[in-house]
TORTOR-936950 format. One record per residue (C-alpha): residue in one letter; x, y, z. Coordinates in steps of 0.5 Angstrom, whole numbers, plus 500, padded with zeros to 3 digits. Example, Ala and Ser with C-alpha at 12.3 -4.5 7.8 and 13.67 -1.06 7.14 Angstrom:
# TORTOR-936950
A525491516S527498514
***
This chain:
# TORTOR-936950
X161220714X162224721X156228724X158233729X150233732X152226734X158226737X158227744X164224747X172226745X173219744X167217740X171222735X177218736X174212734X171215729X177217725X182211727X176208723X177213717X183214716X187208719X194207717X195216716X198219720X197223725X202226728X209228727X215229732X222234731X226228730X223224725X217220728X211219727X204216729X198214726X190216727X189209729X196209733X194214738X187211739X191205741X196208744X191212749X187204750X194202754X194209757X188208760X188201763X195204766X191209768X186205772X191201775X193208779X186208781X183213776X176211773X170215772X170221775X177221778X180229779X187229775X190234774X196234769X202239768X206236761X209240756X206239748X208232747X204227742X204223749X201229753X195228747X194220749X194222756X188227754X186223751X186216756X182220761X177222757X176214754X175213762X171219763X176223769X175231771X182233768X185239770X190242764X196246768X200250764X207248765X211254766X205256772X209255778X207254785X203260786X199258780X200251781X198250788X191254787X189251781X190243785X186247791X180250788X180243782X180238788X184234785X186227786X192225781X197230779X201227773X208231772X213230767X219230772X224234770X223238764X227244761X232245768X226245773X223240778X216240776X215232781X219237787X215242785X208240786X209235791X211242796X204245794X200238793X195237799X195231803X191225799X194228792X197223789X203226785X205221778X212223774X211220768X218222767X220214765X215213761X206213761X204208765X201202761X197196761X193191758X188195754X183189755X183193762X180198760X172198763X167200758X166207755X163212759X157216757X156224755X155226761X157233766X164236766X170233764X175239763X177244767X182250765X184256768X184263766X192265766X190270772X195275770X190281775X187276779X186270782X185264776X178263775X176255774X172254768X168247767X167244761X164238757X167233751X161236748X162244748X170242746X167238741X163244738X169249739X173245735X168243730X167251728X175252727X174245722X169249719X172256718X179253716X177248711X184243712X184237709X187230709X192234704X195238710X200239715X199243720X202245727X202245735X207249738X204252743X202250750X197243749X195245757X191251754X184250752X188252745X190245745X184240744X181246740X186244734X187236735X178236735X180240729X184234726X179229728X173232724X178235718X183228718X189232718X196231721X200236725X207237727X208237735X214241738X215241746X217249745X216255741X223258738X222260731X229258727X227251730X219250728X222254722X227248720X222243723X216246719X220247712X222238713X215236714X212240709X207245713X201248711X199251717X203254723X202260729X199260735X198267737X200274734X206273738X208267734X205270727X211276729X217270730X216268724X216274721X222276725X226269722X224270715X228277715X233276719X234269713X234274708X239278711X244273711X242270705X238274700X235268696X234265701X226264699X220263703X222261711X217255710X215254703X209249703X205254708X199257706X195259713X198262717X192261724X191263731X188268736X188270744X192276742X189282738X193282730X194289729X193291720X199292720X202286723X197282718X201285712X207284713X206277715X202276710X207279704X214276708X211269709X206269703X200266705X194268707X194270716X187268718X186270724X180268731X177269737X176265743X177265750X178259755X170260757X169259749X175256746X171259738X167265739X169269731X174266726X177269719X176264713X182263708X176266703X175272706X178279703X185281705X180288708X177283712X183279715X186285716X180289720X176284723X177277727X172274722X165271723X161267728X164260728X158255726X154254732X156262736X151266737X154273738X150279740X153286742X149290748X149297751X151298757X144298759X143291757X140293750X141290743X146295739X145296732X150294727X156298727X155300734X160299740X159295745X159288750X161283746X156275748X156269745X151263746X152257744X154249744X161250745X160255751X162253758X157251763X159255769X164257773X167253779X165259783X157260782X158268784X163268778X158265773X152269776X156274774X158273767X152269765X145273763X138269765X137266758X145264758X149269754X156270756X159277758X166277755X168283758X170284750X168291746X167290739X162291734X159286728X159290721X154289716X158283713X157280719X165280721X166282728X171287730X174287737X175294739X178293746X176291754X172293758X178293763X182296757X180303758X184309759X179314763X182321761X178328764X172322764X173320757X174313756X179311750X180305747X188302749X187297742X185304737X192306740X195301739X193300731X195307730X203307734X205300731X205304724X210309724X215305722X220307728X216301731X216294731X211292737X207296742X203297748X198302750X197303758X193308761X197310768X195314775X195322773X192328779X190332773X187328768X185321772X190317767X194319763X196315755X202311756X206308749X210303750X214301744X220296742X224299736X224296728X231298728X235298735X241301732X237307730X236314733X230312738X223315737X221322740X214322744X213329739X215325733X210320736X204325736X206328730X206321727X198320730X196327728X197326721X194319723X187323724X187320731X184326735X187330741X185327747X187320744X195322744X201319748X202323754X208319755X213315750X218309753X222305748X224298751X228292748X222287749X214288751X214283758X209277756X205272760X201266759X201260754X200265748X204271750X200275751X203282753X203284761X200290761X200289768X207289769X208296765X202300770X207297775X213298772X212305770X205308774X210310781X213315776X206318772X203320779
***
């Protein structure tokens, strides 16, 4: 019977659930391929020795830059069995990015997948590498070896992962991490989800994303299998998702938005087309706040329950929804603490706040990271007892349920009152002349900022939204005056960045602040 308190390595789990569920599968490919849970372990023994035979061992700096592959996960999994410091790059990171992160991690190896989607990841990362960084393609295949080679397991010890922030406003951040505190994270996602050995679920986003060990421990603990795609289009993943049977799928509220997006348009060509993916009941994921009304529609067009989460590359579980919550609580609120987080909201001064009251969300707990790769950073966000300064704004209601009201750096400073983007945003995305938006505060010599929408249109082909209409929408909303757009801009697509698609508001103060001042 697993025993998460006694579990410390990645692979201590690996070996665990080859033993438990040998012969079962593990994972699924878009063409019909399959591996089983003892396959992978044994897959990941000849990847190690063939690792070792490069040189790395126990402590070695590797940094990897692969797409979301099943042999990405042995890769991970090899360096854990042989106790390296792996770096996770996303792959569309390019040389900026790049360059940095192999910098800032020290890295020693770099594992590259050669050419993959048009670009030259081997050229690329050889022009940013520093002397003595050894560049690897595994373009050809992974290296392997005689698993007879591999040396004995390393104990739990300090970090062996480092991820980075996206970095989208600054510099990215290296966040170090331990087997033991992604084992925690993905034991709280196990828990909340409640899969089973009966599920199929999925990964279509980015493995490199700390999202990605998050899942697969997950299916350690909870035996299930997955169906893995190198990228994300919905027609695609829909057709794949429909042939394996899928229970489980999404990723982010960008992805829960595709779907919804595919299911109409199929029932537009075809009217009894039936659900997109008939064997889904969960729809999951985070990294993006999931507006009440996206969570509806979703859920009614895909017939399943959307579950919604809450983490952070500092703390991959932080809150997460249950399929048996209430479809109030799924909508409003990203669940309860995951089991081992301890989440306190504070007043600016530090003190507790009472239930209800907002305020900075901090978590403590197993899954947290230890530190920052720079010590100003983690003197920074952690307090002296531990606790982590999410920068996130949120409140606990009295059934224990956290609700995410903004960022500290997501307010809008209006004549010095400070407007929550998020609450805005929630309200906008009701009129049924919008399909997504984002709320930005922009530079203004009269009120310090002004409010900002930027919307895409449900419908292209229909007359586009008036700024008045808006308002008038948000008046009848009971929003208060000062909170109303003071400017209106109907675009095509909202910009996106990261691995989970985030909207770039960034981008928007760019694109629209020269002309607000």
């Amino acid at each position: 019977m697993f025993e998460p308190a006694r579990v410390q390595t990645l692979w201590e789990l690996v070996e665990y659930r080859a033993r438990a569920s040998r012969g079962a599968p593990m994972f699924f490919d878009d063409g019909g391929g399959s591996v089983t849970f003892d396959g992978v372990r044994d897959a990941a023994l000849r990847v190690a020795a063939g690792l070792r035979g490069l040189g790395i061992g126990a402590g070695s700096r590797v940094a990897w830059q692969l797409p979301t592959r099943i042999g990405t996960v042995v890769v991970s999994l090899a360096l854990a069995r042989l106790g390296a410091v792996q770096t996770p790059v996303i792959p569309l990171h390019r040389e900026r990015e790049v360059g940095f992160i192999l910098s800032e991690s020290a890295a020693e190896f770099v594992l590259v997948p050669g050419r993959w989607r048009g670009f030259d990841h081997t050229a690329m990362v050889r022009k940013v590498a520093g002397d003595g960084v050894r560049v690897v393609s595994v373009e050809g295949g992974l290296p392997t070896a005689d698993r007879a080679g591999v040396p004995r397991a390393v104990p739990a010890g300090g970090t062996t992962w480092i991820y980075y922030t996206s970095g989208t406003t600054a510099a990215p951040k290296g966040v170090e991490h331990t087997d033991a505190t992604l084992i925690a994270g993905g034991v709280g996602l196990a828990t909340a989800l409640g899969m089973s050995g009966d599920d199929i679920g999925s990964i279509a986003f980015p493995y490199a994303h700390i999202a990605g060990p998050d899942y697969v421990i997950a299916m350690l603990v909870s035996g299930f299998p997955a169906v893995v795609l190198d990228h994300f289009e919905p027609a695609r993943a829909a057709a794949v998702y429909r042939r394996r049977g899928v229970t489980m799928a999404g990723g982010s509220t960008a992805f829960y938005q595709a779907f919804l997006d595919e299911s109409r348009r199929r029932r537009r060509q075809q009217e009894d087309a039936g659900p997109l993916i008939p064997s889904l009941r969960l729809l999951s994921g985070g990294g993006a706040p999931l507006p009440p009304e996206l969570h509806t529609a979703a859920g009614r067009e895909l017939q399943c329950a959307v579950v919604h989460g809450y983490g952070m590359t500092e703390c991959p579980m932080i809150a997460m929804g249950t399929p048996y919550d209430s479809q109030e609580q799924l909508a409003r609120t990203v669940g309860r603490p995951v089991a081992g987080a301890e989440v306190r909201i504070v007043r600016a001064d530090g003190s507790a706040a009472a239930t209800g009251e907002t305020g900075e969300v901090t978590v403590r707990g197993p899954m947290l990271c230890h530190r920052y790769t720079d010590p100003t950073l983690t003197a920074a966000a952690f307090d002296a007892d531990g606790a982590f300064h999410t920068g996130d704004l949120g409140h606990l209601r009295p059934d224990g349920h956290l609700v995410l009201t903004g960022r500290l750096k997501d307010i809008i400073i209006r004549k010095g009152e400070n407007l929550s983007a998020q609450e805005i945003e929630e309200l906008v995305v009701t009129h049924p002349a919008v399909a997504e938006a984002a709320v930005i505060g922009l530079p203004d010599t009269a009120r310090g900022e002004r409010v900002c929408a930027v919307v895409t249109a449900a419908d292209p082909a229909a007359p586009p939204l008036t700024l008045d209409a808006l308002t008038a929408h948000l008046r009848a909303a009971g929003l208060m005056v000062q909170k109303l757009p003071e400017q209106l801009e109907v675009v095509e697509e909202l910009p996106r960045s990261g691995p989970l698609h985030k909207v770039a508001k960034a981008a928007l103060r760019e694109r629209y602040g020269a002309a607000a001042r």
